[in-house]
C-alpha positions in Angstrom: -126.2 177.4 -64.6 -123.8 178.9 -67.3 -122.7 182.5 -67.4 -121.9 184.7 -70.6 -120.7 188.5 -70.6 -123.3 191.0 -71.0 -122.2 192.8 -74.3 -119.3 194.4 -74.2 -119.3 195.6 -70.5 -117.5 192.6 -68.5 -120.1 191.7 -66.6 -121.1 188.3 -66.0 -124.4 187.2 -66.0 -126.3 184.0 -65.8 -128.4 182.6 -69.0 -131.4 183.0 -67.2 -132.4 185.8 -66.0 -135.4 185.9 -63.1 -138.4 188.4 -64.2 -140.0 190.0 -62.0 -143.3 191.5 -63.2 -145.9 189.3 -61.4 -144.7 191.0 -58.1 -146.7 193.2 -56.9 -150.2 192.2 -58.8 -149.8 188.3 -58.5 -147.5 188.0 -56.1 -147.2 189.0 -52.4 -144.2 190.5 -50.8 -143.7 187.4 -49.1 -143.3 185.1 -52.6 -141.2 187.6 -54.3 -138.9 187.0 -51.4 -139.0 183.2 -51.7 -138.9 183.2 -55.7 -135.3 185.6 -55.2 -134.0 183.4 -52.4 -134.5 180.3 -54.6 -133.4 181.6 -57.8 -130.0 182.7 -56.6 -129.7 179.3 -55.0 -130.1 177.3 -58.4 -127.5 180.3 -59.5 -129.8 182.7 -61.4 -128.1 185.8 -61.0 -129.5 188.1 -63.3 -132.5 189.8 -62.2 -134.7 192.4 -64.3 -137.7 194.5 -63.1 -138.7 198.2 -64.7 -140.2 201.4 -63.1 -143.3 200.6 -64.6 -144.1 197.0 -62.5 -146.4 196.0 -61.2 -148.0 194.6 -64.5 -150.7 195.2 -65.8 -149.7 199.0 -65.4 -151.9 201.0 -62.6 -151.1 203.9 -60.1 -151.5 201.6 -57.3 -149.0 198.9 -58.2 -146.2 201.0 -59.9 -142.8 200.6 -58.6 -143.7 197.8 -56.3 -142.1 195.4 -57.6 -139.2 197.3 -57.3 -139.8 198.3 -53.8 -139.9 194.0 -53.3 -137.2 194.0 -54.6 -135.7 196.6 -52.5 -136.7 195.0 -49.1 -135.1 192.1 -50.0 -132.1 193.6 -50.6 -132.1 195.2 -47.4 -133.1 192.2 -45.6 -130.1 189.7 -46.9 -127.7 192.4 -47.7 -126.8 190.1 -51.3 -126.7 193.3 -53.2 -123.6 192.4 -54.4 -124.3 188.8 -55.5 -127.1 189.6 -58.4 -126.6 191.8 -61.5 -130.1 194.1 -61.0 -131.5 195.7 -64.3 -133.9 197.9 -64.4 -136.1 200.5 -66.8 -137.2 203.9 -68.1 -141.1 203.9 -69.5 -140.7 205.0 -73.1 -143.5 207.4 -74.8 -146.7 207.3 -73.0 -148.7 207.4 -75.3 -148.2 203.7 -76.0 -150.4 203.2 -72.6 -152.7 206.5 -72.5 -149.9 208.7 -71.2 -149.3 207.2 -67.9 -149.3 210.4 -66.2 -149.4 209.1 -62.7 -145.7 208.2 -62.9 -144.2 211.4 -62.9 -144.7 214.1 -60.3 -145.6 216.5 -62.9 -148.3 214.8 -64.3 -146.6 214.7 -67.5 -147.2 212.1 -70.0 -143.7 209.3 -70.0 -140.8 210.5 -72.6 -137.5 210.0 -72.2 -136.5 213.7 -71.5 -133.2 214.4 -69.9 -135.6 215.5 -66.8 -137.6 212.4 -66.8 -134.9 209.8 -67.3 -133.3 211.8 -64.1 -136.3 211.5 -62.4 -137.0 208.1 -63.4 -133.4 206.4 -62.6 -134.0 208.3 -58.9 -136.6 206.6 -58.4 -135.5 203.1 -59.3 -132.5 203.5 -57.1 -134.8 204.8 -54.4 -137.2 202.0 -54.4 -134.7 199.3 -55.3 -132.4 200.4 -52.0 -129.3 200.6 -54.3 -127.2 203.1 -55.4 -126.6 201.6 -58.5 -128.3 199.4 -61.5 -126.0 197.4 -63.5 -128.4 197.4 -66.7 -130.8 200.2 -67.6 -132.9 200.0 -70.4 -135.2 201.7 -72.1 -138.6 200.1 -71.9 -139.7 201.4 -75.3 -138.5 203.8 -77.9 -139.7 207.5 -77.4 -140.6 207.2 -81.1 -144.1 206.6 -82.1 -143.4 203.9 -84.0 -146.0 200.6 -82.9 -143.9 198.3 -80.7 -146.3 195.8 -78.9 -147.5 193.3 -81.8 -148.3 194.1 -85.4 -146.5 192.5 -88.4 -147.0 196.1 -90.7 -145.5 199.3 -90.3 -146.7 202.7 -90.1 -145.1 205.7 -90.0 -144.9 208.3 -87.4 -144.2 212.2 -86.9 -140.6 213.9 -86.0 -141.5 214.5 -82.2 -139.2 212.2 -80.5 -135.8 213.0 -78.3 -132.9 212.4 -80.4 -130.8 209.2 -79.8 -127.6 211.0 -79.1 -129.9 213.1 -76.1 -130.9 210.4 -74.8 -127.7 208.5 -74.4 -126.6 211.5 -72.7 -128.9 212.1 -70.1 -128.2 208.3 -69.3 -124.5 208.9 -69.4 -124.5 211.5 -66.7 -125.4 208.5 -64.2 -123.1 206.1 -65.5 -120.4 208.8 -64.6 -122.1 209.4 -61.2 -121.4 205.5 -61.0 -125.3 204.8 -60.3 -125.6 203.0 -63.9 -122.7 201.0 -65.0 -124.2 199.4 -68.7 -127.2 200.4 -70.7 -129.8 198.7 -73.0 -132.9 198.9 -75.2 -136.2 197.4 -75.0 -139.0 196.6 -77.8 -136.2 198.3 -80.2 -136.0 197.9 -84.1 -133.1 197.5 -85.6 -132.7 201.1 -87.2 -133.1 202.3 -83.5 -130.4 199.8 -82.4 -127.8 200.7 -84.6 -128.8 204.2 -84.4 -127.6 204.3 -80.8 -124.8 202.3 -81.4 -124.0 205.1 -84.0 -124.0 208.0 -81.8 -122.0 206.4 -79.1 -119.4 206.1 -81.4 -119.5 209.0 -82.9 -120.0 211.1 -79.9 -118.0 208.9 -77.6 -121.2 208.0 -75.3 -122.1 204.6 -73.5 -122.6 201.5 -75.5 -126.2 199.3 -75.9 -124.7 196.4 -74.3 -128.6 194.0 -75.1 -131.6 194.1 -76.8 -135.1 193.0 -74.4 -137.6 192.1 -76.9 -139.9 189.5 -77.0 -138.8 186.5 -78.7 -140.2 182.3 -78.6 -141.4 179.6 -80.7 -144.2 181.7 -82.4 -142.8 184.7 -82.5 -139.0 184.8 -83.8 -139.2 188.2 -86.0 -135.9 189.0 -84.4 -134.3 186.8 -86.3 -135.3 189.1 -89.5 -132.7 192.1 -89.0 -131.6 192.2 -85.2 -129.8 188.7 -84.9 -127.7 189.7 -86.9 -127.2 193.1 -84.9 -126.7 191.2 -81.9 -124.3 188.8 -82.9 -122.2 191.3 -84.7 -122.5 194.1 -82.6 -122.0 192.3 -79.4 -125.1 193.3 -77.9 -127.2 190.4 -77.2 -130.8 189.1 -76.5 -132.4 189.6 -73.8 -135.6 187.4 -74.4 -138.6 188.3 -72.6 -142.5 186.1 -72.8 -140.4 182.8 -74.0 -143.6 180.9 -73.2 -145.9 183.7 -74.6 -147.2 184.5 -71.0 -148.0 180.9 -70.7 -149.5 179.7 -73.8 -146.4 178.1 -74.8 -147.1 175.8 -71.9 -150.1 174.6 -73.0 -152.6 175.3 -70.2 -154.8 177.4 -72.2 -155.0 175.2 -75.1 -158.7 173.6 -75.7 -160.4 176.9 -74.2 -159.2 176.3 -70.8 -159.5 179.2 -68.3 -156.9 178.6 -65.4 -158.3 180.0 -62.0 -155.4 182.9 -61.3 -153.8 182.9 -64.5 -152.8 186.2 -66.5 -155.9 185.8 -69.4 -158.3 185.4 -66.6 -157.4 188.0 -64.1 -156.6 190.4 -67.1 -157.6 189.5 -70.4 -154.9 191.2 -71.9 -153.2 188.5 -73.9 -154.3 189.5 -78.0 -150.8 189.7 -78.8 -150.8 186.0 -79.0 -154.6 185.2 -80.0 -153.5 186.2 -83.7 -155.0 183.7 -86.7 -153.1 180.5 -86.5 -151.7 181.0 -83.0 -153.5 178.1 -81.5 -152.5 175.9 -84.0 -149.5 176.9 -83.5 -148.9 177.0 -79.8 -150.9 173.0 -80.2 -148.2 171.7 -82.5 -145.5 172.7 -80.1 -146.9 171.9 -77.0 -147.8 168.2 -78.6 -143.8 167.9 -80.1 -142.9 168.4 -76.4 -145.0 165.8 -75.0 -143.9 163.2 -78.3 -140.5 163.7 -76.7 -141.3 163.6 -73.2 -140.7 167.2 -72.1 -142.2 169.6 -70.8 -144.0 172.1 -72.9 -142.6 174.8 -71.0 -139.0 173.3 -70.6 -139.2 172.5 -74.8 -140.1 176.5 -75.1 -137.6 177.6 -73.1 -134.6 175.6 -74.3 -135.0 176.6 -77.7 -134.7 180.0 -76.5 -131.4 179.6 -74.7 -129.9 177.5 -77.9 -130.0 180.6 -80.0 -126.6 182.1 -80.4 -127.9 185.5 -80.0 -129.4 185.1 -77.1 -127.7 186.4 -73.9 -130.2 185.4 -71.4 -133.9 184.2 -71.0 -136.6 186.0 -68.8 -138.4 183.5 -66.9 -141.2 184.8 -64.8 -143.7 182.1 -62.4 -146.7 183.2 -60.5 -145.9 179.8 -58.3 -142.4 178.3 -57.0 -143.7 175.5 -58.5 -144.0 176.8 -61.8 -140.2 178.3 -61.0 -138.3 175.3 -60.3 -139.7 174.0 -63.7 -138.6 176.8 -65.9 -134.9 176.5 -64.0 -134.7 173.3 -64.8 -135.4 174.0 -68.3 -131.5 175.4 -68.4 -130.6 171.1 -67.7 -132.6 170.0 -71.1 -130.5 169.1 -73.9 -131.3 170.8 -77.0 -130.6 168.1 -80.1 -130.8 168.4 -83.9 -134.1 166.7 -84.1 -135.5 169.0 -81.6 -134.2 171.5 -84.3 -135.2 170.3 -87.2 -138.7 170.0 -85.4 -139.3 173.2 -84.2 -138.1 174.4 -87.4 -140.4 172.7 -89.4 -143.5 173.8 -87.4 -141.9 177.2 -87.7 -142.3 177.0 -92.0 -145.5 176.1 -91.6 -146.5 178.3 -89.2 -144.3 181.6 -88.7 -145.0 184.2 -86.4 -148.4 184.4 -85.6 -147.5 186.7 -82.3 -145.1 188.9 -82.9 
């Protein structure tokens, strides 16, 4: 397993990151235990959850995948040998409010109030009192962050960048958060943070959680560049487009347990041309004897703006396979190959 910095911050973290969202909904207790004890084994240090998990969102399964988490922790006492993330919902409105995860009742901003609410909680549940990454899971802006390729505007009623990177730095000086980052960010809300912290002297975004694979690369557009200039990297979540990257779904198949037939929640990548799409990658893997998931994975991890890769597995089985993806070699022709699928084809998920 290799190891890069984490921005700007000094901290070392591994170039695959262990996701955690399953936990909770998918996954027992008991798994989530055996999925950390055998990622940080194989050297996966880097581990990312969010106030928000389970996933899909509910009342009953918030914060317990942090609270798995959390028990783990307290079990093997290996607080120290993981770099834990963690995140702050963004507007609520993006999910009808979510007024069950605040004691209030109130629908999720990122108010100086709720952000201290909401890092208390973390820390509660997680049995830590610290996070070395928090993020914010979405902007507070009303500006359409899950899919889309136009853009609409939205109305002034959203905290201020510079507000919110205060209310956040109260807790790094408390010590409980020691580096910060954004989630499902544009790049004028990137470098608008990274504006106020240096005028106003506040913490710096040290990476950038979007979504980011094979068939959906629109962060190449404006925020690679961000990220490679700025120092605040990648951090690539759905790099096998919850699983169709893997090919499983292809040909109308409905796997028994799998995300699309538990939940049905997967039209961010049913978009016109995605199958064909998805088919043409999943068939160069298999004309080069890889895996489709492995092939999906490793071209994530070759970008040079990528600071680590979010795997997530429903099954250990499905875990030691995406670890192993960090072995493959990535070659030219892999790159030339992907990128010519990519012309023909570009982004039908974003």
């Amino acid at each position: 397993m290799d190891y890069v910095e984490l921005g700007r911050t000094g901290i070392q973290v591994s170039r695959c990151c262990l996701g955690t969202m399953t936990w909770g909904s998918q996954n027992s207790e008991e798994e989530a235990h055996a999925q950390m004890d055998y990622a940080l084994g194989r050297g996966v240090t880097f581990w990312d959850t969010a106030e928000m998990y389970a996933s899909p969102p509910t009342a009953e399964t918030q914060g317990s995948t942090e609270r798995y988490i959390g028990s783990w922790l307290a079990k093997t006492g290996k607080r120290k040998d993981i770099v834990l993330a963690s995140k702050v919902a963004g507007r609520g409105s993006a999910f009808g409010g979510l007024p069950w995860m605040r004691a209030d009742g109130a629908s999720t901003r990122q108010t100086k109030a709720q952000i201290d609410e909401a890092v208390e909680g973390s820390l509660k549940r997680l049995r830590t009192d610290y996070l070395d990454l928090y993020q914010l899971h979405w902007p507070d802006r009303a500006v359409r962050v899950f899919g889309g390729q136009t853009y609409k505007d939205y109305d002034d009623d959203y905290e201020r960048f510079g507000d919110i990177l205060e209310a956040l730095d109260a807790h790094v000086k408390k010590g409980s958060i020691r580096a910060l980052g954004v989630s499902n960010e544009f790049p004028w809300g990137v470098m608008k943070f990274l504006a106020e912290s240096e005028k106003r002297g506040l913490p710096r975004i040290a990476s950038i959680q979007n979504a980011y694979h094979l068939a959906n690369r629109v962060f190449e557009y404006g925020l690679a560049e961000i990220a490679m200039r700025e120092q605040a990297g990648l951090l690539a979540y759905s790099p096998l487009a919850q699983g169709q990257l893997t090919g499983k779904y292809l040909g109308g198949n409905l796997p028994e347990g799998s995300r699309k037939a538990l939940y049905n929640r997967m039209q961010r990548y049913e978009g016109p041309g995605a199958i064909e799409a998805f088919t043409a990658y999943v068939d160069l893997a298999r004309q080069n004897g890889l895996d489709p998931a492995q092939l999906a994975l490793k071209f994530v991890d070759a970008r040079p703006f990528v600071t680590a890769t979010i795997i997530g597995a429903t099954s250990m089985e499905q875990l030691k396979t995406d670890i192993d993806a960090f072995d493959v070699e990535w070659t030219e022709e892999l790159e030339k190959a992907v990128n010519a699928i990519h012309a023909a084809r570009p982004n039908p998920c974003p």
